[in-house]
N, C-alpha and C positions, 0 to 999 in steps of 0.2 A: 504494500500500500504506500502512496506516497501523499504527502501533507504535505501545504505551503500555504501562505499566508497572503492575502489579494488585498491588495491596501486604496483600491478604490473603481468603480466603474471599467476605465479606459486598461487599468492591470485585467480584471477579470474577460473585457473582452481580447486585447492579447492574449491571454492563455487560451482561448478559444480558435485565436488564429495558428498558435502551434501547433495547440490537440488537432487540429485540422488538417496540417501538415505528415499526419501518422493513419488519418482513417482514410477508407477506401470504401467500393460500395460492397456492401454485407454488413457492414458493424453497425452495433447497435450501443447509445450512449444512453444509459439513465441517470438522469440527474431529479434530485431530491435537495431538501433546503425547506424554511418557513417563506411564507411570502413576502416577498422583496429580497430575500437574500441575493439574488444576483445571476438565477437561470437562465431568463431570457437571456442578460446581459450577454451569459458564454456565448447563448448559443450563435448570438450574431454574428461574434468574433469566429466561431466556428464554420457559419453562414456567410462571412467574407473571405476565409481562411481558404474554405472552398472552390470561390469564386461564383457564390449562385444566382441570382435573379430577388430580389429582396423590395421590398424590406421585411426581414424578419419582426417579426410583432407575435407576443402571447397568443397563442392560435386557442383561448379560453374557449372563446364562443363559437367557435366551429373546429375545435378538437383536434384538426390534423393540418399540414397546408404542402403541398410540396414546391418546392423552389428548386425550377430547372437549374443543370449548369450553365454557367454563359463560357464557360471556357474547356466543353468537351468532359469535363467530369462525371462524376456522378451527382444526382439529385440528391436533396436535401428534404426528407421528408420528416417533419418537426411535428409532435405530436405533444397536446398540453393532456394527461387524464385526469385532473383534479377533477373532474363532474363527472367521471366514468364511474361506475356501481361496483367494479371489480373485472376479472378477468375475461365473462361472457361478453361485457359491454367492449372490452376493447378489441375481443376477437371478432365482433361484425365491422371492426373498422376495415378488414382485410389488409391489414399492413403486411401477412405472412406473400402477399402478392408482388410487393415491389421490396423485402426483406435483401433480396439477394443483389438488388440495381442499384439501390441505394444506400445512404446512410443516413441512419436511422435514429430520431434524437426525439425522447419522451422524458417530458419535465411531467413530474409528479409521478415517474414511474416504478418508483420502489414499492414493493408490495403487490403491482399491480401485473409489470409488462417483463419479469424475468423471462417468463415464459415462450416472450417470444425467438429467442438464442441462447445457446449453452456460452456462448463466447460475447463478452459484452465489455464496457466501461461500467462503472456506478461511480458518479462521480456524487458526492453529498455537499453542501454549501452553508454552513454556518456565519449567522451573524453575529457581528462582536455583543458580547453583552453589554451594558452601563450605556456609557456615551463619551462626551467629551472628543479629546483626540481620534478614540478609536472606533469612531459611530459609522466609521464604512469601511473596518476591518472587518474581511471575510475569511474564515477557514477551509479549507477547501481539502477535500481527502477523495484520492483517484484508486478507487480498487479494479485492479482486471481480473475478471471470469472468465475461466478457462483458459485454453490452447494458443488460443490468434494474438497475443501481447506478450512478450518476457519484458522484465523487468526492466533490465537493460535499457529498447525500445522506448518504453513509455519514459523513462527519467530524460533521455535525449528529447524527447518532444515536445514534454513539461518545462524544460527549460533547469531539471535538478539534478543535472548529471554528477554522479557523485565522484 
């Protein structure tokens, strides 16, 4: 697992433009956090990283969005389940349809979208507690599932090569 510390907006979406720099289509990112902690924010950086067709925006109210490549890539299919009931609800989304073309990013999907890949990110996003200095200190902890990530990989991409 790898931890690091995201000290504002424009750092967290950087880290989105690395982690971008390492996926391809098939993978799959679940990111978790309270609200505001800084999801969307990745996933932008992730959604520019890419090169896709944007603007990415909380896909709340309509649950999924895909954002072509503009540069010969893979799509970007950003899925929000915070209003999803659980696993049956996210399986009529048929994301198991475009799983292998694309890369695959659900905010709010701990709990919910393991199930859609044995090999995935879980990226989790904490916000600082109190306030003061540290009111846009985010925590950030990148766990990889499965085979498709060594170790090694993710710290180069992350920016924590040790």
């Amino acid at each position: 697992m790898i931890e690091l510390d995201v000290t504002d907006a424009d750092e967290m979406t950087a880290l989105g433009r690395r982690l971008a720099t390492g996926l391809s289509a098939g993978d799959l990112v679940l990111l978790g956090g309270d609200l505001g902690a800084g999801k969307t924010t990745l996933a932008q950086g992730v959604g520019a990283g890419l090169g896709v067709r944007g603007p990415i925006t909380s896909p709340t109210f309509v649950i999924a969005r895909v954002h072509p490549s503009l540069v010969g890539g893979p799509p970007l299919v950003h899925v929000d389940a915070y209003r999803l009931g659980g696993w049956d609800e996210l399986e009529d989304l048929d994301l198991e349809a475009t799983l292998d073309e694309a890369v695959t990013l659900v905010e709010w999907g701990e709990g919910v979208a393991e199930g859609l890949a044995g090999d995935r990110l879980e990226i989790h996003i904490d916000r600082a507690r109190g306030g003061g200095d540290d009111a846009d200190l985010r925590h950030v902890r990148i766990r990889a599932v499965g085979s498709r990530w060594d170790e090694r990989e993710l710290r180069q991409v992350t920016g924590q090569v040790a």
